[in-house]
Steps between C-alpha positions, in 0.01 A plus 500: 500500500678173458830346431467523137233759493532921460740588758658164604837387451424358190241689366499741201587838731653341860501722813839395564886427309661203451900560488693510209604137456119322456392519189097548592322350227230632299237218542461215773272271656582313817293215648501331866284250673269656784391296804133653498189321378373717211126485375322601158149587505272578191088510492545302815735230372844440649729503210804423620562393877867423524769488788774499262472829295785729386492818518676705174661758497563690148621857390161728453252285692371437815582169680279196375431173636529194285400187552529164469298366213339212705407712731308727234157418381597450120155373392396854571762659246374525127818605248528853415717690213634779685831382690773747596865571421755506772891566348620272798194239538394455109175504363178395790204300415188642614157390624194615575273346810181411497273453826138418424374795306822723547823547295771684584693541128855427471554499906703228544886436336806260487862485371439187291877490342714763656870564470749247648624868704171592605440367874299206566159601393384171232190336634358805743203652415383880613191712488469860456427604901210783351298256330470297763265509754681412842869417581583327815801450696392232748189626621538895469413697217763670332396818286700720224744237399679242682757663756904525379618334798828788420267775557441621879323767669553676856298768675668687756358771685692837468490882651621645174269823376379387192298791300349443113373791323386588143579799300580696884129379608591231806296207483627287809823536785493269763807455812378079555518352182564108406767506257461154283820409348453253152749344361634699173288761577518887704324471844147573533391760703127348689370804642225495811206632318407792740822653338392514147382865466389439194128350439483171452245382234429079475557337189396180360806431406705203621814306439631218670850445597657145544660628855256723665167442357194645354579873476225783479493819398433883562503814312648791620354867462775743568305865429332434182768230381352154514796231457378170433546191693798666642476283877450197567446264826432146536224429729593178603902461414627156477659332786875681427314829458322563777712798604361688231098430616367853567734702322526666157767534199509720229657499151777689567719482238180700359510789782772718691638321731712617798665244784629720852505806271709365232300522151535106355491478097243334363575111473466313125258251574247322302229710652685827429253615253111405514318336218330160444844261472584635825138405684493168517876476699559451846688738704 
């Protein structure tokens, strides 16, 4: 999640309620300096090495760092036609980048003549983080997207009974799990695996999440039910993660889930129902 993302505070369905006097508008887009050196890598190249980047924030997008455009390698940015339309930043220009025998179309965009109310985005440039090869901050690599430095996780170790089952079949209960709490999201229940009763099934699936990692997947056969890339586990969890390193979570705004007895209802969360737009999120 993020600020201005999904479940944020100002994003298009936010976990929370503002009280009656703020008018929350429909559409924003915030920008603020960040301290950290931020590198751009394509086919090799560094394409923008800056210690002055913003990051922007803006209602139904993830948080993206713009920079400076003398820190940006320009000559490698050939015009494109395809822009994009923001109601409170005007109309972008857009590039594409070419490294050597590479292109990566339309990847790279700036507010050329925004409003006079739109904040102070007029000489930044950005690049679309997917089309990219690496993003740096200092010298780690940051995966996913860059981190919403409003977004936090904590992992806390509970004695709560936690049990998930499907259609009355159980598929995992477990006395020691990790309970990771998200912000704008319901906890998530990481289970030890010798509790899943469930079989477990690897997939080649994998998403990557800008706060925890590179996630992998399992299957679960529950009788002669298989439920696709229903758990998940990161096998190396970033360095505010590492609680969760040997455990499993399940989808279970997908299954029946019960907390100390107490049957939960099933959470609305972008991951509520499988299917391709879902895949490629983190959670």
């Amino acid at each position: 999640m993020s600020l201005t993302m999904g479940q944020g505070p100002f994003g298009h369905r936010p976990w929370g309620t503002f009280d009656a006097g703020v008018s929350r508008p429909q559409h924003i887009a915030y920008i603020e300096p960040t301290n950290r050196r931020v590198r751009v890598v394509f086919n090799g190249e560094t394409v923008a090495d800056s210690g002055a980047a913003s990051l922007l924030f803006e209602t139904g997008y993830l948080p993206s760092y713009y920079f400076p455009e003398a820190d940006v390698r320009m000559d490698v940015l050939e015009a494109s036609e395809k822009g994009r339309e923001s109601p409170v930043l005007g109309r972008a220009r857009s590039w594409s980048v070419r490294v050597g025998h590479r292109i990566a179309e339309d990847s790279a965009f700036a507010w050329s003549d925004p409003p006079k109310s739109a904040p102070p985005v007029q000489g930044l440039v950005t690049f679309a983080f997917g089309a990219m090869d690496e993003w740096y901050e200092e010298d780690d690599r940051i995966l996913g997207h860059p981190a919403d430095p409003y977004h936090r996780i904590d992992i806390r170790h509970s004695s709560r009974h936690v049990r998930l089952s499907h259609d009355g079949r159980l598929v995992a209960e477990s006395r020691r799990p990790v309970i990771l709490f998200e912000t704008s999201l319901p906890p998530r229940y990481y289970l030890p695996i010798e509790d899943v009763v469930g079989e477990l099934v690897p997939s080649d699936h994998h998403t990557r999440c800008a706060y925890k990692g590179l996630a992998s997947y399992y299957d679960v056969q529950v009788g002669d039910i298989e439920l696709k890339d229903m758990v998940w586990y990161y096998p190396e969890p970033g360095p505010e993660a590492q609680g969760i390193q040997g455990y499993v979570a399940f989808f279970d705004e997908r299954l029946d889930l019960e907390v100390d007895g107490q049957p939960r209802e099933r959470a609305e969360t972008p991951w509520s129902r499988p299917g391709p737009t879902q895949a490629p999120l983190r959670s």
